[in-house]
Each structure stands twice: as structure tokens, then as C-alpha cells.
MDAnalysis code that builds the backbone (N, CA, C; Angstrom):
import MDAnalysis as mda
import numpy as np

u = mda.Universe.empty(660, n_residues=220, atom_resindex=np.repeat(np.arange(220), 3), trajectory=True)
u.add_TopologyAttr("name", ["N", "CA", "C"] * 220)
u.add_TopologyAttr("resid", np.arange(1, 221))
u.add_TopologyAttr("resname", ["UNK", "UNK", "UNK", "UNK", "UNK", "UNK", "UNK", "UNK", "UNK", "UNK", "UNK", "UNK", "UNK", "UNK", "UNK", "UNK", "UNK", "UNK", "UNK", "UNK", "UNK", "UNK", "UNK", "UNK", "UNK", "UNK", "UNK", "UNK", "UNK", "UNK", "UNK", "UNK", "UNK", "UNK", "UNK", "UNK", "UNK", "UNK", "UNK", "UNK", "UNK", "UNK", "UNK", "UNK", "UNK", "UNK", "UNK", "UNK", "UNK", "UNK", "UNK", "UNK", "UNK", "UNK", "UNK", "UNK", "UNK", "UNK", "UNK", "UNK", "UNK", "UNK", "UNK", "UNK", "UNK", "UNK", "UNK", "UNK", "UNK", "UNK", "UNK", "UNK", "UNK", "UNK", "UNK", "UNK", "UNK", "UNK", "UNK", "UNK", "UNK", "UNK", "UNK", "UNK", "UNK", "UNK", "UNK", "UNK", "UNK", "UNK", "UNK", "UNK", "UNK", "UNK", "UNK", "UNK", "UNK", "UNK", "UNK", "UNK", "UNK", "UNK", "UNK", "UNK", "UNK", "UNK", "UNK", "UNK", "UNK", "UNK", "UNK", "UNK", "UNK", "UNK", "UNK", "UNK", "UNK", "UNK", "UNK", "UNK", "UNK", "UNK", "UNK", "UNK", "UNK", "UNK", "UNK", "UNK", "UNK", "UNK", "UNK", "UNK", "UNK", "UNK", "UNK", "UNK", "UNK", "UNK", "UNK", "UNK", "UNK", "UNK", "UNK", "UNK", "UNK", "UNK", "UNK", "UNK", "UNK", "UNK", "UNK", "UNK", "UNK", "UNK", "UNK", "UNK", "UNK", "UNK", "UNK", "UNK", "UNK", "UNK", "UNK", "UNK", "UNK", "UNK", "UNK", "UNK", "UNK", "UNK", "UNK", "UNK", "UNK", "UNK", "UNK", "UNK", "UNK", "UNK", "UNK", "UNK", "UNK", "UNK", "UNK", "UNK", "UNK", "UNK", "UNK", "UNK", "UNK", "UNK", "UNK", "UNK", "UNK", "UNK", "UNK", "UNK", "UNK", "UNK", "UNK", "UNK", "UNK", "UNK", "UNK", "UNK", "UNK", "UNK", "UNK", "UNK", "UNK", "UNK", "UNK", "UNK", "UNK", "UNK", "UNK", "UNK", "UNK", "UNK", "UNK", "UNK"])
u.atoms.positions = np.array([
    [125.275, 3.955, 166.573],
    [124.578, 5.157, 166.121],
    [125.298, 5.757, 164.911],
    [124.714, 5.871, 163.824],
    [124.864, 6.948, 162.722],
    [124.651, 8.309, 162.719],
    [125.689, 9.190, 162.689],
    [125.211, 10.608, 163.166],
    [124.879, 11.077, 162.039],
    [124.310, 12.825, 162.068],
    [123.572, 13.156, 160.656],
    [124.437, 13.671, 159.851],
    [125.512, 13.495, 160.038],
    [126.796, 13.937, 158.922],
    [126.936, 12.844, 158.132],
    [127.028, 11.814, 158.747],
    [127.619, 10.577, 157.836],
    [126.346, 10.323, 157.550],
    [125.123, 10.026, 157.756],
    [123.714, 10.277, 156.948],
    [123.902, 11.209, 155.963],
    [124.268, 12.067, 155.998],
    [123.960, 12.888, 154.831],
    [124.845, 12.586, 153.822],
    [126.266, 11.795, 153.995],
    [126.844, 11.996, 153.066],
    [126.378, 10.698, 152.145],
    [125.652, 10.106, 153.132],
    [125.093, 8.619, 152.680],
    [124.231, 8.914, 151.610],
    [123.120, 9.789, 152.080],
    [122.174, 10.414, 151.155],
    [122.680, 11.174, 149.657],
    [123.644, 11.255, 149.870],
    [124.738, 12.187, 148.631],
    [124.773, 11.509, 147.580],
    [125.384, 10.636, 148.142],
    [125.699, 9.389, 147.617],
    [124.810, 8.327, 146.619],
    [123.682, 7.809, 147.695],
    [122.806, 7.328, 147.321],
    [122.066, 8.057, 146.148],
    [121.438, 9.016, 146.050],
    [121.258, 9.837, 145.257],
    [121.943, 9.837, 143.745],
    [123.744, 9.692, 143.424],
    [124.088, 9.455, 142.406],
    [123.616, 8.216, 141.218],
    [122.761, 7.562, 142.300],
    [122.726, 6.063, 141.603],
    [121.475, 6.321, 140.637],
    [120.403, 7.693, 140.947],
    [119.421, 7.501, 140.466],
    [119.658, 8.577, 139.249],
    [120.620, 9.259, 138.739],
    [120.708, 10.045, 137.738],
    [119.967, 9.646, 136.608],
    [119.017, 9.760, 136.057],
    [118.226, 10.000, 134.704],
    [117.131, 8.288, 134.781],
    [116.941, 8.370, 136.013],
    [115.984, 6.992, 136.409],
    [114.310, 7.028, 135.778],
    [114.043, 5.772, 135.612],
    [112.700, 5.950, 135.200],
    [111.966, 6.405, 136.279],
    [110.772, 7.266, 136.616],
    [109.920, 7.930, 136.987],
    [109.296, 6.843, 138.515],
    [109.363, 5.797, 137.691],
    [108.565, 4.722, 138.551],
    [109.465, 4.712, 139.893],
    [110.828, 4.865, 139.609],
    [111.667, 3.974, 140.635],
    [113.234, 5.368, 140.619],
    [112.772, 6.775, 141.135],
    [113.213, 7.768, 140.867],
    [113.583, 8.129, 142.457],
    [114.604, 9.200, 142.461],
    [114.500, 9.655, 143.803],
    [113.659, 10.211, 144.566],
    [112.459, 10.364, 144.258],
    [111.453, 10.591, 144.838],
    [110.862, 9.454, 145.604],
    [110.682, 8.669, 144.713],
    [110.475, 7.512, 145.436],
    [111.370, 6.978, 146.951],
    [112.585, 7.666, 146.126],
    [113.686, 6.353, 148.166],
    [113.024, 7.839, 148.682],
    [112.353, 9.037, 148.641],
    [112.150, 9.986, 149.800],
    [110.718, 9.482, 150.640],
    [109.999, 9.236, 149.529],
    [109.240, 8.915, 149.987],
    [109.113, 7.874, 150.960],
    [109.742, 6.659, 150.688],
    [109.696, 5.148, 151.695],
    [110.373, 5.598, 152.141],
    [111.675, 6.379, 152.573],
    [112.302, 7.540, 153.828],
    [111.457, 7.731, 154.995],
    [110.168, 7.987, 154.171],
    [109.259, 8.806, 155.023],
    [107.941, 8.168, 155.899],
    [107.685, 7.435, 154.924],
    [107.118, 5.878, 155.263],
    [107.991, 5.271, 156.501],
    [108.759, 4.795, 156.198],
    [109.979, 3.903, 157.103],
    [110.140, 4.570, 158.106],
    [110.353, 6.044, 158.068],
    [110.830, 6.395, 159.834],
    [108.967, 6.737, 160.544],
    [108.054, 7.374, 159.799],
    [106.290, 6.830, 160.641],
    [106.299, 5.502, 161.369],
    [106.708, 4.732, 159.845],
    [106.247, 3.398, 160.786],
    [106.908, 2.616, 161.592],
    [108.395, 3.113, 161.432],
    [109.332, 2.703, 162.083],
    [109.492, 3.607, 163.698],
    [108.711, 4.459, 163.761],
    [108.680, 5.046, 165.053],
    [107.679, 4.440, 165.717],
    [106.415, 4.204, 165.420],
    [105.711, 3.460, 166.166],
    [106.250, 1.754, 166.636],
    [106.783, 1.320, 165.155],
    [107.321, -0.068, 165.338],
    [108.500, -0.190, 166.537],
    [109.085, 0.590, 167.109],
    [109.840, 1.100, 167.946],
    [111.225, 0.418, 167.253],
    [111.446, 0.849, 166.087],
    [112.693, 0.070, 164.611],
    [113.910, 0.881, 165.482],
    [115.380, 0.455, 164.968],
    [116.108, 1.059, 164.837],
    [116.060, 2.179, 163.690],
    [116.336, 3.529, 163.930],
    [116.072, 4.916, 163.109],
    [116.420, 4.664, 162.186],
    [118.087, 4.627, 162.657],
    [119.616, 5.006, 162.395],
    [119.757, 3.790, 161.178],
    [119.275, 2.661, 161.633],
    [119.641, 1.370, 160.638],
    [118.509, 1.619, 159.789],
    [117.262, 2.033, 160.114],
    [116.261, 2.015, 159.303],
    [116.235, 3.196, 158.225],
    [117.050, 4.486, 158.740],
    [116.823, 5.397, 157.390],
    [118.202, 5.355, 156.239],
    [119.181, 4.962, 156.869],
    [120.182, 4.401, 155.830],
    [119.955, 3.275, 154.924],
    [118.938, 2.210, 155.093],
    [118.465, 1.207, 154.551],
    [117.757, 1.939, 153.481],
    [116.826, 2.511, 154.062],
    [116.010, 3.189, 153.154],
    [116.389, 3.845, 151.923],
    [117.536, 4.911, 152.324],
    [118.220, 5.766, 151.556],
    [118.862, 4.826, 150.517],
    [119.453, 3.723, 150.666],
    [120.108, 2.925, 149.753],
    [119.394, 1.766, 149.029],
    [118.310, 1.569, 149.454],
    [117.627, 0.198, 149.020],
    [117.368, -0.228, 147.664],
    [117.206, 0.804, 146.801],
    [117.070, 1.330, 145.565],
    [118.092, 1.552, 144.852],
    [119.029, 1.449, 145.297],
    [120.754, 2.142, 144.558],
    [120.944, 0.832, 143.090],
    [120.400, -0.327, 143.191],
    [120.752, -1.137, 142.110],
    [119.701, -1.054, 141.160],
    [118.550, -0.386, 141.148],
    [117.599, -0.632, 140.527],
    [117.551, -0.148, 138.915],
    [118.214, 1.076, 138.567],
    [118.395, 1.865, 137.647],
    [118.929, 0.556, 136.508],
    [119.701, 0.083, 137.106],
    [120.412, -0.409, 136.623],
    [119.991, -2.418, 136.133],
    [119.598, -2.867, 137.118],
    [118.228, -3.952, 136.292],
    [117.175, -3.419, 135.667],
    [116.616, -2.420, 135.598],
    [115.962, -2.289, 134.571],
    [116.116, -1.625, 133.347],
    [117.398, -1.383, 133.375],
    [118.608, -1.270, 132.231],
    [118.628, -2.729, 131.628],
    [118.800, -3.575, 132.434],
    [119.093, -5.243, 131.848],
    [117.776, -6.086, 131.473],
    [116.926, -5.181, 131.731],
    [115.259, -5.730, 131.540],
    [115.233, -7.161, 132.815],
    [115.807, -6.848, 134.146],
    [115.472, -7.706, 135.136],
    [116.319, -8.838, 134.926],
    [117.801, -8.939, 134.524],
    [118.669, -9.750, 134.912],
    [119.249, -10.511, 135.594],
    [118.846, -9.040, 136.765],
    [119.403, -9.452, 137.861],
    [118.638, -8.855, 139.034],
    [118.785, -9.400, 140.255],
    [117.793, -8.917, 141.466],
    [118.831, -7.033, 141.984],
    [118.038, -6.373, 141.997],
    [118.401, -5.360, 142.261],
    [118.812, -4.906, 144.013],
    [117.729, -5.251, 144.694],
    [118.106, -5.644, 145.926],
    [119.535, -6.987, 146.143],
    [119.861, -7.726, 145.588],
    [120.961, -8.225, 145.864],
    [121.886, -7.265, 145.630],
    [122.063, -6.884, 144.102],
    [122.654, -5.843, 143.677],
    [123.260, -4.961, 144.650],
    [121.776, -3.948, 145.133],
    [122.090, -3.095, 145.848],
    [122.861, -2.666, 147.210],
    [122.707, -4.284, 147.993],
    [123.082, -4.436, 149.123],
    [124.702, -4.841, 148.795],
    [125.486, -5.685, 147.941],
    [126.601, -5.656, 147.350],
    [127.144, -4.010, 147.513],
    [126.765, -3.184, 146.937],
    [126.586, -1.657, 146.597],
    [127.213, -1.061, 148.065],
    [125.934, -1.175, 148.580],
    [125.747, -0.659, 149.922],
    [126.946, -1.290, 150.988],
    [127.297, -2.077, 151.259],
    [128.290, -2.483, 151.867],
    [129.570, -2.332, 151.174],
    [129.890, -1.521, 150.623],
    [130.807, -1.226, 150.323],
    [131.405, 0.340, 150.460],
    [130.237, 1.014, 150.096],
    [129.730, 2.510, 150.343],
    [129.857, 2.211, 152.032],
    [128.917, 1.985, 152.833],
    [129.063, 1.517, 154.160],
    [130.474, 1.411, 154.667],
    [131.352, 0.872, 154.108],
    [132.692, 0.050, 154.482],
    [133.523, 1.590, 154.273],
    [133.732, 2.070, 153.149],
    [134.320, 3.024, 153.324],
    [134.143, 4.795, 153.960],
    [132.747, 4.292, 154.883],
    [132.583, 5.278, 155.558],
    [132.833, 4.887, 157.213],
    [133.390, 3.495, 157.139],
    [134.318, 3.081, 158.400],
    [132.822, 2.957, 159.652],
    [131.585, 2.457, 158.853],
    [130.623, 2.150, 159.893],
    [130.722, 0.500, 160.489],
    [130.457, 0.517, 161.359],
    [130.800, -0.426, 162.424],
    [129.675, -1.587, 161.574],
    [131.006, -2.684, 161.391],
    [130.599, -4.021, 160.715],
    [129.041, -4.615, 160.893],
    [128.764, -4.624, 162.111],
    [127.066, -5.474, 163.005],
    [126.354, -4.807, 162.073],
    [126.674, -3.288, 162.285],
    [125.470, -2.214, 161.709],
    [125.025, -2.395, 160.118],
    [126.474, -2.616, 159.611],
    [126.626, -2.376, 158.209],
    [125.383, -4.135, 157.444],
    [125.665, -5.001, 158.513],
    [125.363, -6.711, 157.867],
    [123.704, -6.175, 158.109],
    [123.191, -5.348, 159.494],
    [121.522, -5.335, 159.192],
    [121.255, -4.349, 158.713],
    [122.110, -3.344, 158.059],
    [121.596, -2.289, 156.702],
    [121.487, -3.287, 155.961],
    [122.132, -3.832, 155.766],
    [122.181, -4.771, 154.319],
    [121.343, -5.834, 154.395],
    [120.872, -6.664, 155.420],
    [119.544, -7.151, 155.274],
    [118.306, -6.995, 155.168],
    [118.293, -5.542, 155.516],
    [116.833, -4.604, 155.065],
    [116.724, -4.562, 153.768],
    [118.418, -4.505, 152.555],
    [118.134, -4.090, 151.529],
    [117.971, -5.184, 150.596],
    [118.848, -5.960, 151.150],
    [118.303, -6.978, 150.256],
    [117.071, -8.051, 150.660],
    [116.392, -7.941, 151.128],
    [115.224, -8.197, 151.692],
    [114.195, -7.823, 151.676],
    [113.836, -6.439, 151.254],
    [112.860, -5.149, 151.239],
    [112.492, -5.961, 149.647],
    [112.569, -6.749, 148.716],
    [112.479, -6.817, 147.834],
    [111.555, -8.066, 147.571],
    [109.940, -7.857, 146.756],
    [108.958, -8.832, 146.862],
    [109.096, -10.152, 146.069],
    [110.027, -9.834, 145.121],
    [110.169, -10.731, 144.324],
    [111.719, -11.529, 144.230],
    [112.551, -11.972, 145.535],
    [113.504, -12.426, 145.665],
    [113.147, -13.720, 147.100],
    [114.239, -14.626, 147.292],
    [114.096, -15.119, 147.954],
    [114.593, -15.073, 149.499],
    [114.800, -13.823, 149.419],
    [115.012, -13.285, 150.512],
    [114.346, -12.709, 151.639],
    [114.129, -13.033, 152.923],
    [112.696, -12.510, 153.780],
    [113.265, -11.564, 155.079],
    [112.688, -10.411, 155.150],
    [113.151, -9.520, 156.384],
    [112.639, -10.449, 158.033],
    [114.151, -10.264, 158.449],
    [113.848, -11.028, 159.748],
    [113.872, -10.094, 160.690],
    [114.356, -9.031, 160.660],
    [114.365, -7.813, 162.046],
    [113.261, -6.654, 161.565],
    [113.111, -5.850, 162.646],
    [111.877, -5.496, 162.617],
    [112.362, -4.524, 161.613],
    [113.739, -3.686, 161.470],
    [114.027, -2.766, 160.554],
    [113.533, -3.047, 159.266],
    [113.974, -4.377, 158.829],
    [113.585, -4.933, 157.180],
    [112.068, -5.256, 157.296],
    [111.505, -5.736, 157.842],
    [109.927, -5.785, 158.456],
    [109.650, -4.047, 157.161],
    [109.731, -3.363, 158.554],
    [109.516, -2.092, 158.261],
    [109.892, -1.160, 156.871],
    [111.267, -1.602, 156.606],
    [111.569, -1.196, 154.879],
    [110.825, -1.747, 154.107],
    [110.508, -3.172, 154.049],
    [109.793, -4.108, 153.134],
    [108.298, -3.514, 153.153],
    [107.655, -2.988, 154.178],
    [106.394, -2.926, 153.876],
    [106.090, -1.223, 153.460],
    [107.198, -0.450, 154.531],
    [106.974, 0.978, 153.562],
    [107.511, 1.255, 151.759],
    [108.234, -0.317, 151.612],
    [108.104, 0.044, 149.916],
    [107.369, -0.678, 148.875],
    [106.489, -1.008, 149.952],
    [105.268, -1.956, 149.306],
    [104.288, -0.551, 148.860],
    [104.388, 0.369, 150.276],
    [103.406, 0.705, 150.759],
    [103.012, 1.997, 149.286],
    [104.246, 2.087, 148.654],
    [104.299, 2.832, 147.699],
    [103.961, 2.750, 146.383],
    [103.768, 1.098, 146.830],
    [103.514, 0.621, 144.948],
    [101.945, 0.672, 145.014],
    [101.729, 0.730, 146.257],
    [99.852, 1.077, 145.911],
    [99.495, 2.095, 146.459],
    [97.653, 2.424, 146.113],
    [97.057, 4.039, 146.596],
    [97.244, 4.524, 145.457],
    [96.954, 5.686, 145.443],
    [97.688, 7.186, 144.601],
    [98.626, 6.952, 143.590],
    [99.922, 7.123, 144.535],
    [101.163, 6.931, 143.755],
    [101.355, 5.384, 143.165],
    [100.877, 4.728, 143.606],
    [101.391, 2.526, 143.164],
    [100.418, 3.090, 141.831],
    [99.693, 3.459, 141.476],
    [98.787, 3.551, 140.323],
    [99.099, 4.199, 139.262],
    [99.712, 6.012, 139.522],
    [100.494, 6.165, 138.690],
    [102.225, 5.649, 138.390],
    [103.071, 5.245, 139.398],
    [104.312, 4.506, 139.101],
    [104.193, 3.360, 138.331],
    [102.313, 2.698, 138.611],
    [102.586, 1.450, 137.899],
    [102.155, 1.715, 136.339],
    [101.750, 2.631, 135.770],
    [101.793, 2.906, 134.665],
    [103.382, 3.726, 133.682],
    [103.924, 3.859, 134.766],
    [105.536, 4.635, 134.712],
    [106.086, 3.568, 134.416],
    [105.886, 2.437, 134.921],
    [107.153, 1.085, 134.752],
    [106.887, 0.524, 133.201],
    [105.285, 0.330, 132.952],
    [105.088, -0.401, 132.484],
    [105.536, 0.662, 130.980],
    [105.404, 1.645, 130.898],
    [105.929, 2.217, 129.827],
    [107.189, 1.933, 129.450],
    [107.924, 2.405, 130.856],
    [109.634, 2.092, 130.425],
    [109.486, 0.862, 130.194],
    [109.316, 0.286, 130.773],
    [109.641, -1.501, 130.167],
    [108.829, -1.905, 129.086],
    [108.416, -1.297, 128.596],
    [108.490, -0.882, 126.542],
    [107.210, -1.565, 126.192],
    [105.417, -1.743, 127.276],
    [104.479, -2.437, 126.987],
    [104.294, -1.135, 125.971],
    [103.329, -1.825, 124.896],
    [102.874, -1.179, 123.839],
    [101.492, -1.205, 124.238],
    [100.821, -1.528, 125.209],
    [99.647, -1.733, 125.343],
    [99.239, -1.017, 126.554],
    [97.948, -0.041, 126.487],
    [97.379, 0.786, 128.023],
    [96.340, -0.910, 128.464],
    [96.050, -1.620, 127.945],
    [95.627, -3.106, 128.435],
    [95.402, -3.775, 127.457],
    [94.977, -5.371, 127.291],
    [95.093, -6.298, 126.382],
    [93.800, -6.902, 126.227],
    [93.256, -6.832, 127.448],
    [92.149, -7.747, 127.873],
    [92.373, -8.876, 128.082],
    [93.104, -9.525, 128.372],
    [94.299, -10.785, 128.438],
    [94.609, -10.851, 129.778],
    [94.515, -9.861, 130.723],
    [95.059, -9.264, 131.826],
    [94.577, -10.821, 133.225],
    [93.777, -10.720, 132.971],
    [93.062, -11.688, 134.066],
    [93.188, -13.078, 133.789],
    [93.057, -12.948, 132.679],
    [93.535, -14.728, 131.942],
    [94.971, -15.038, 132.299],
    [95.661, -13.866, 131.984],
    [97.404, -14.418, 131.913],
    [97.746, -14.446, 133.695],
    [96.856, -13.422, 134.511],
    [97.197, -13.592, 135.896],
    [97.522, -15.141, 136.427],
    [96.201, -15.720, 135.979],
    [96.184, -17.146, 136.599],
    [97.174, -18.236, 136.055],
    [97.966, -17.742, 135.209],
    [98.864, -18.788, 134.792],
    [100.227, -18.604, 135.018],
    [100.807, -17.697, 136.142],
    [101.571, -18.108, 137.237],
    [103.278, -17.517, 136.396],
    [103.043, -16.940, 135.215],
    [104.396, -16.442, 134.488],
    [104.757, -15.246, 134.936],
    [105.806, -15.147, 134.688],
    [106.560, -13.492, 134.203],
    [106.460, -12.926, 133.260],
    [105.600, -11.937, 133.148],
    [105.532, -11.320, 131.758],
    [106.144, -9.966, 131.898],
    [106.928, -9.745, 132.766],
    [107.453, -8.654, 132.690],
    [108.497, -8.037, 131.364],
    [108.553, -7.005, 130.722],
    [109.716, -6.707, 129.447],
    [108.907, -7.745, 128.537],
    [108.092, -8.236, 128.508],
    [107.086, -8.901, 127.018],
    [105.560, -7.803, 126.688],
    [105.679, -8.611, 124.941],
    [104.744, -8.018, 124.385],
    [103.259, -7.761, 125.480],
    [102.893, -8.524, 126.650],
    [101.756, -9.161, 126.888],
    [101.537, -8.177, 128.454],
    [102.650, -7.549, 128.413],
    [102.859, -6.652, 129.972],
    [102.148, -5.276, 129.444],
    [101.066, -5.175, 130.910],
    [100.822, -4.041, 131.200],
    [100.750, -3.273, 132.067],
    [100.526, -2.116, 132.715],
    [100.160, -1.700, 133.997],
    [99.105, -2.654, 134.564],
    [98.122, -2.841, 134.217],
    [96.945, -3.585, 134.526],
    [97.518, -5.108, 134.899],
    [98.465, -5.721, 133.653],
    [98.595, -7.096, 134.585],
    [99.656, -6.743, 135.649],
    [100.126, -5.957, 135.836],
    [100.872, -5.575, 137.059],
    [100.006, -5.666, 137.975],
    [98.863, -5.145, 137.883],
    [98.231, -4.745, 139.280],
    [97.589, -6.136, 139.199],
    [96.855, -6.930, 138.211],
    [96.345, -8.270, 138.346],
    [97.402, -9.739, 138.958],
    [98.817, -9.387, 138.964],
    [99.479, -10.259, 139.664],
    [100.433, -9.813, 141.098],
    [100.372, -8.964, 140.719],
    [100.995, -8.565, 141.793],
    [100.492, -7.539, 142.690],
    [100.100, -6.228, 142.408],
    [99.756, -4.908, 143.305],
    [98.840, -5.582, 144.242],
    [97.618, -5.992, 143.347],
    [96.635, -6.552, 144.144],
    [96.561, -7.597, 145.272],
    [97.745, -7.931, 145.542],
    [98.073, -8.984, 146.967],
    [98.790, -8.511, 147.794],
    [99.381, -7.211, 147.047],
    [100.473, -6.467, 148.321],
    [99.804, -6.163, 149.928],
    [98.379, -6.035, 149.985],
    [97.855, -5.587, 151.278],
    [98.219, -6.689, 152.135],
    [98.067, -8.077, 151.227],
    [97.889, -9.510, 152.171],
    [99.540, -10.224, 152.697],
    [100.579, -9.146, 152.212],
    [101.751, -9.745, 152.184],
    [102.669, -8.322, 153.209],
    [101.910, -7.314, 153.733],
    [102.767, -6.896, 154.252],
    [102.366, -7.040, 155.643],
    [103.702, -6.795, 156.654],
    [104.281, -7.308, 157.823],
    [104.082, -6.883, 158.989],
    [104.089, -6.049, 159.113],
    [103.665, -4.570, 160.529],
    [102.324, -4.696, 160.320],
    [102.247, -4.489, 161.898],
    [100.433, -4.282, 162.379],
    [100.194, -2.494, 161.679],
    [101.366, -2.143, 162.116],
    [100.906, -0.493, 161.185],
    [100.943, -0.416, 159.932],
    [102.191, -0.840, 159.202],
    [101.932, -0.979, 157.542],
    [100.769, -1.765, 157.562],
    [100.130, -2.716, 157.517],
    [99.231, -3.732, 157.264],
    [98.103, -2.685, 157.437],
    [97.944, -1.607, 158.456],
    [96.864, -0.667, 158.563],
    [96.690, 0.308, 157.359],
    [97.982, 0.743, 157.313],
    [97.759, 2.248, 156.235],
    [97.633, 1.327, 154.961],
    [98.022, 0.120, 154.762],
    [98.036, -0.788, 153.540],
    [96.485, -0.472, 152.811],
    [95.052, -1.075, 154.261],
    [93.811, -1.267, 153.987],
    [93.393, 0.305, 153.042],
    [93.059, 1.295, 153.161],
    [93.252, 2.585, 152.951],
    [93.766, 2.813, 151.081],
    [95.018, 2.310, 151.248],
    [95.989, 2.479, 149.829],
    [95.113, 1.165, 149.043],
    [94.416, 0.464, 149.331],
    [94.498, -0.581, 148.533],
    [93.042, -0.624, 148.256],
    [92.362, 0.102, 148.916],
    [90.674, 0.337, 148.410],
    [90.688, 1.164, 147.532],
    [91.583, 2.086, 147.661],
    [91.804, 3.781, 146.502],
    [91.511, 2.464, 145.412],
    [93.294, 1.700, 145.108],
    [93.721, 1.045, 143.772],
    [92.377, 0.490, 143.423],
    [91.789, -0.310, 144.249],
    [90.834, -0.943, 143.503],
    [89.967, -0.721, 143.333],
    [89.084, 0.432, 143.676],
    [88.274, 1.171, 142.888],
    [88.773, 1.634, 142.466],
    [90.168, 2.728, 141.568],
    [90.675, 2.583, 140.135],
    [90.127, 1.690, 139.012],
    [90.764, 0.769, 139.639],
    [90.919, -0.283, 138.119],
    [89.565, -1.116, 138.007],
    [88.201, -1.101, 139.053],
    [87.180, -1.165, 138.327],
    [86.512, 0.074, 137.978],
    [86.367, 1.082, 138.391],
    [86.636, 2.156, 137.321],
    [86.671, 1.955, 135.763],
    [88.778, 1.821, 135.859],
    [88.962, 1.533, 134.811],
    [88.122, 1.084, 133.689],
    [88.096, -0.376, 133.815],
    [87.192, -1.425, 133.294],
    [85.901, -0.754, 132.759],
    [84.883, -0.087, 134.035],
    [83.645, 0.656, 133.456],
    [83.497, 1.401, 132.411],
    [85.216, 2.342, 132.247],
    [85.208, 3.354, 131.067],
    [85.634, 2.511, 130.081],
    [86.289, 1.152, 129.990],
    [86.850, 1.079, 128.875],
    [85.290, 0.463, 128.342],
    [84.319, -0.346, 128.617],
    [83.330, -0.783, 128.473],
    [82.035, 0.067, 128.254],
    [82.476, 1.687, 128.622],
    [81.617, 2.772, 128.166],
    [79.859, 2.521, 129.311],
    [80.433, 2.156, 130.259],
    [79.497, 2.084, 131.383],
    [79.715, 3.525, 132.077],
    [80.465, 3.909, 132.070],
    [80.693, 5.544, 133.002],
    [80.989, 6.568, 132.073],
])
């Protein structure tokens, strides 16, 4: 058990990492999948204690790959981070190895896969964020910082199917964000409950972005 002292100082902590962060991937954001993670992690019947310290830290490397324009995996990063922070708050070793597999695991684009229900549960409440509402405006937040010059290309659907990274290139937009990636997040998350609130967040997005399409085509 983690009591709420050493939580909080965790949270203190965690918190320093996001000083002057892009919008997309800000402290608002780890509050939010905070908040996400312990809902769904209460029904999931998760560990709390492992699940809201995961949370709080999962994000701690991120500022900082997209400083490097994606160098490096941030979730590896972070969990490096985190076990160390962890270590010198003298938390008991077991605890500290499945914080750290939530964090580096919670992450869609690594080769890393959540095997306990805690990382289950982190992984899909920070999915759960990149779509709906907020996944729509953050995904126009990223795509700025990461320096697209373009609100779309029309290219978007063509370049989906050909299986690259266009992330930090001329050819990136919010839109091919959501054409390679946002748009499969419903089919990739893990919990019978995330997988629920997923359906919901992911009808909003996509009536958005045909929307979108209608106005740019002067149909609406």
C-alpha cells in the first residue's frame, strides 16, 4: 500500500516534468487519465495504489521526446524516470517493477504490451483521452507543436494506407493523425469498461471529421 503522503509527494514531483509542456500532452492531461484510471480501475477491481501512481508518472518522459521530435520512446523513458523517483522514496521493489510496467506499456506505439489489469487499465484510460472532445482538440495541439504547416493536405487518406511515419514531416496533420491512428483506438482498447466509454468518444470524433470534410467542400 501507498499512503496519501507519499502519493502526494509523488504527484509533486511528477508534475515538475511537465513545466512549459505542449498543450497536447500537459498536466492536465496525467489529471485527467488520473481520473479515467481510478473509474475504470474501480470497476476493473485494479490495484488503486499501483494504478494512480502509474498514472501520475506515465507521462514524465514525454516533454522531453517531443523536444527530440520522437527519438526516443517516452514511456521507456519515463519508466527509467519513475523507478528511480520510486527507489528513492524507499517503495517496496514488487510494487515499484508493476508501476513501471503500466508505464512503460500504457504506450500505443512501442513494443511493449500491458499484462496486469493495472496497465490494461492505464493503457486504455490514455487512449481514452486521445479521442471524443478532448482527442480532437489535443490532436490539433500536437500537430501544431510538431511544426505541421498544414490544417490538412488532402493527402490524408492516401498517405494512411501506406503504412509510414509521418510524424515531425512536412506531410503531418491533425487529420492524418486521426486517419492512422485515432481512428482504430476504439478497436485496440482492453477493458470491457474502457472498450464501453471508448464507443461514445469515438462516434463524437467521427462525426467531427466528416463534418470536417463537408465544410472544407462547402457542403455545410
Amino acid at each position: 500500500m501507498i499512503n496519501n503522503q507519499v502519493k502526494e509527494k509523488i504527484r509533486i514531483k511528477a508534475k515538475t516534468f511537465f513545466k512549459d509542456a505542449s498543450g497536447c500532452h500537459d498536466w492536465s492531461h496525467v489529471e485527467r487519465v488520473v481520473k479515467l484510471a481510478m473509474k475504470i480501475g474501480k470497476i476493473e477491481k485494479a490495484d488503486l495504489d499501483v494504478l494512480e501512481v502509474a498514472a501520475l508518472l506515465h507521462d514524465i518522459g514525454r516533454k522531453e521526446e517531443m523536444k527530440s521530435k520522437g527519438s526516443f520512446c517516452h514511456a521507456e523513458k519515463g519508466a527509467e524516470i519513475a523507478r528511480l523517483i520510486l527507489g528513492d522514496l524507499k517503495i517496496d521493489k514488487e510494487i515499484i517493477d508493476r508501476i513501471c510496467h503500466c508505464i512503460i506499456s500504457h504506450r500505443n506505439r512501442n513494443n511493449h504490451l500491458p499484462k496486469t489489469i493495472e496497465a490494461k487499465v492505464l493503457f486504455d484510460a490514455d487512449k481514452l483521452d486521445s479521442i471524443g472532445a478532448i482527442g480532437v482538440a489535443r490532436d490539433f495541439l500536437f500537430a501544431g507543436y510538431a511544426g505541421s504547416k498544414n490544417l490538412y493536405t488532402g493527402n490524408e487518406k492516401i498517405l494512411s494506407k501506406q503504412k509510414k511515419n509521418y510524424s515531425y514531416t512536412k506531410e503531418d496533420s491533425a487529420i492524418l493523425e486521426y486517419e492512422i491512428i485515432l481512428k482504430k483506438i476504439k478497436n485496440k482498447m482492453i477493458t470491457k469498461t474502457g472498450t464501453k466509454y471508448a464507443v461514445d468518444r469515438h462516434a463524437y470524433m467521427k462525426n467531427y471529421f466528416i463534418r470536417f470534410w463537408k465544410e472544407v467542400e462547402g457542403k455545410l
